[in-house]
N, C-alpha and C positions, 0 to 999 in steps of 0.2 A: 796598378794604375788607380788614380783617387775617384771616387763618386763623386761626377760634376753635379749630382745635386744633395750631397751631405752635406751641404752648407744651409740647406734651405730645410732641413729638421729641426731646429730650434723652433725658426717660424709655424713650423707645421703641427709643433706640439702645443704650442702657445693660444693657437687656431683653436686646436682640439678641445683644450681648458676650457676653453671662454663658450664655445660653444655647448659643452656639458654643464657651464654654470648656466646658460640659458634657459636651457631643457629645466635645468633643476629648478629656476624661481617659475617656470611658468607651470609646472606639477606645483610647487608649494603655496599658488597663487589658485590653481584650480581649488586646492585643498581647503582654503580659506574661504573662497566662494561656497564651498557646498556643506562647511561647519557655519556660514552664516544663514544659509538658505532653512537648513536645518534645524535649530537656533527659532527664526523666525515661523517655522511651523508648527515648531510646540507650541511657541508662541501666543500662534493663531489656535491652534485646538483648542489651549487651556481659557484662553479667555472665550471661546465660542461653548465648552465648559460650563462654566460659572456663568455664562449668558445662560444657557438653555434650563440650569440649576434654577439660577434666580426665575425665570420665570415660570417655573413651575409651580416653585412655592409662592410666588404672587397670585398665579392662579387660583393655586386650593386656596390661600386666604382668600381669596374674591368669592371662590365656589360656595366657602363656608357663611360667608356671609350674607351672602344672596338665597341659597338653598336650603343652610344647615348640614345636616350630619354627611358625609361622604358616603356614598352609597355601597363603597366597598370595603368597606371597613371591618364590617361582619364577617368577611371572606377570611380575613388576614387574623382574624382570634385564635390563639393557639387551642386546638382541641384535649379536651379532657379524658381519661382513661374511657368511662363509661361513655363519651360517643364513639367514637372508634374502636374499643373496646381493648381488654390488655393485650400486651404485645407477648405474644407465644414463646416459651422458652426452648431452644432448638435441641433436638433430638439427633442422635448416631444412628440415623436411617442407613441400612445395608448398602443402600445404592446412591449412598449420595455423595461415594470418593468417585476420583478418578480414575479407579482401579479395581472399584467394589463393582458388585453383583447382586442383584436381586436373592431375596428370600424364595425360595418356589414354594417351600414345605406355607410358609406364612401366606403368600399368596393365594394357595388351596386352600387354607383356611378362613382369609377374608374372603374369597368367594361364597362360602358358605354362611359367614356370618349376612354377607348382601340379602343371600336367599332366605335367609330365614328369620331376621330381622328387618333391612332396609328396603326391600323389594319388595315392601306391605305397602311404601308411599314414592319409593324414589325408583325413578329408572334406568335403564343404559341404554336412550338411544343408537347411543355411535358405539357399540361394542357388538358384533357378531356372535355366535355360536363359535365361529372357524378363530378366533382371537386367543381364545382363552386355549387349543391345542398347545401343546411344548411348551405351553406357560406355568397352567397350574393341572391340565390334566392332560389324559392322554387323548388318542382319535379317537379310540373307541368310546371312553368314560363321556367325552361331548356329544357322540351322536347318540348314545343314548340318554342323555340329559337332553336334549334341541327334539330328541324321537316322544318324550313323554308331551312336549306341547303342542297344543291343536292351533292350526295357522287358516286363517280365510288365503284362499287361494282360486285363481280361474279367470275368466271364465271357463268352462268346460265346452264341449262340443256343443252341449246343448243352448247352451248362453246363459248358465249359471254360476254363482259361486259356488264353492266347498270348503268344505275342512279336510285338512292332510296333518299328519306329524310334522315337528320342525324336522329342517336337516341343516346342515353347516354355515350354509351363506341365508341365514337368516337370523334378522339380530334379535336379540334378548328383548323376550317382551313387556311393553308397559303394564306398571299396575293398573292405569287409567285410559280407557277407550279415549279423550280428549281432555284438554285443559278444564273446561266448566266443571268436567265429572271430577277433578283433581281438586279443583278446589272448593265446590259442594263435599265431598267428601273430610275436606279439612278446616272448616271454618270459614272459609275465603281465603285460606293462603294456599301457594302455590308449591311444592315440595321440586328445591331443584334437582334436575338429569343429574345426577354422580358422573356421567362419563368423564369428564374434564372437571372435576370441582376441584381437585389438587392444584390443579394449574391456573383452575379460576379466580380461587381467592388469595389475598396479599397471606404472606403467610405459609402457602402450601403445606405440605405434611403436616408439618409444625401446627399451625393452623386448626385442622380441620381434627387432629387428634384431642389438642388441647380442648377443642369443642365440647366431643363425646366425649370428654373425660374431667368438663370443668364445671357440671351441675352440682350446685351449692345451695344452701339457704341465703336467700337477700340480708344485707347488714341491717340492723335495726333501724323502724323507721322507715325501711326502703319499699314502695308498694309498689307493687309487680300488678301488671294490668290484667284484669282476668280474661284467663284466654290463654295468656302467653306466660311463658317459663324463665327464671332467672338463670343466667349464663356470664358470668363477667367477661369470656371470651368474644362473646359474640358484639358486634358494634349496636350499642344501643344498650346494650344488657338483657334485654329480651326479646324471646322471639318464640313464634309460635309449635315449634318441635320440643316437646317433653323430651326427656331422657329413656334411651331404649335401653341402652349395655345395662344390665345388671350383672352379677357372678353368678355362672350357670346358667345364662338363659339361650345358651348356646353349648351341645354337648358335641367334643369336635370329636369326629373319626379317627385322628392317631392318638387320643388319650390326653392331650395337652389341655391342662388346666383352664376352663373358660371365663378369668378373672375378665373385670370392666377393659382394663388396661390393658390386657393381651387380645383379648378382642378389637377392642380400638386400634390398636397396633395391628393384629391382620389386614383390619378392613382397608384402614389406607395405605399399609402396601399393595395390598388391590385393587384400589385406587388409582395408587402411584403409577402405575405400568402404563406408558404410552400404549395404547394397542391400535392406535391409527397408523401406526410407522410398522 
């Protein structure tokens, strides 16, 4: 028997056309709306742009003319080796892969250089006795190092202070009772806390090696202010810390050679060692 209404499929496909061609120009009509809208807000950006440009430079000419010089002008001068100082050449520090490790043997060894060189002007606030265990020495090796120094401690029962040995959870002590005593004793300058100088200065390791190891004679001509020492590392070129590292002025306990350069090289791997973490 026939479909009374296969007759009416023609019609119904025809429907169908027209109204998917509908669909289609009013999608292809959207599309045109929103590449003009779009169009028009570069547009507007670019010429708001070259407004906010030009009137900038209207300005400075107005500023210059009214005021003179720009007042931040000076900011924006490229600096020169000798203010900044030169840029450190980088070093294959133990610890500076992602997979590397600390020196221990060199870290025992800048410990000692600290003590018996650096720790005549420089301090470790933020370093413990208890810091330097399974670092550079053992438990016992620190509590007898922390046991040789005398600590104010108390009151006592009676309502006085004393002196006691160090022990562990007391940290390494300054060479200077207070800042005035620090800087009476150095001219008026002030010698910084080592705890953090690695981290302190741009540079780090790199940095702070090249330092101790970049005492030179000034280039002719060049007068170094009395008081202070020429350093091409340092920003300024001078500063008031003479040169300590000499060769041999440190005799280290495993036998290893006490050149400028291996010395500077312990001390800032001991340095180097977070001991706050």
């Amino acid at each position: 028997m026939a479909n009374p209404r296969a007759k009416d499929w023609p019609k119904s496909n025809e429907v169908g056309r027209k109204g998917r061609k509908a669909r289609s120009h009013a999608v292809e009509g959207k599309r045109n709306a929103v590449a003009r809208s779009n169009v028009s807000t570069a547009l507007t950006s670019r010429t708001a742009a070259v407004a906010a440009t030009a009137l900038t430079l209207g300005s400075t000419v107005v500023y210059q003319q009214v005021y003179g010089e720009l007042p931040f002008l000076d900011s924006l001068s490229a600096s020169s080796p000798a203010e900044d100082g030169l840029h450190p050449p980088a070093y294959p520090w133990p610890s500076s892969g992602w997979f590397d490790t600390f020196d221990h043997a060199s870290i025992r060894r800048g410990f000692q250089v600290y003590q018996e060189v650096c720790a005549t002007c420089h301090s470790l606030e933020r370093i413990a006795w208890r810091n330097l265990v399974g670092v550079s020495h053992s438990v016992d090796e620190v509590k007898a190092m922390a046991g040789e120094v005398e600590y104010t401690d108390g009151p006592n029962d009676d309502g006085e202070m004393f002196q006691r040995p160090g022990k562990l959870a007391d940290y390494i002590p300054s060479p200077y009772p207070n800042e005035e005593a620090a800087r009476v004793a150095n001219a008026g300058a002030l010698p910084p806390d080592l705890s953090l100088i690695v981290k302190a200065r741009h540079g780090g390791a790199d940095y702070v090696f090249s330092l101790l190891t970049g005492y030179v004679d000034p280039p002719a001509g060049f007068k170094v202010q009395e008081g202070l020492n020429y350093n091409p590392f340092f920003p300024g070129t001078q500063l008031a810390m003479a040169r300590v590292l000499f060769d041999g002025v440190v005799e280290y306990q495993d036998g290893t050679p006490a050149t400028t350069s291996q010395m500077a090289k312990d001390v800032v791997s001991f340095l180097y060692v977070d001991y706050e973490n």
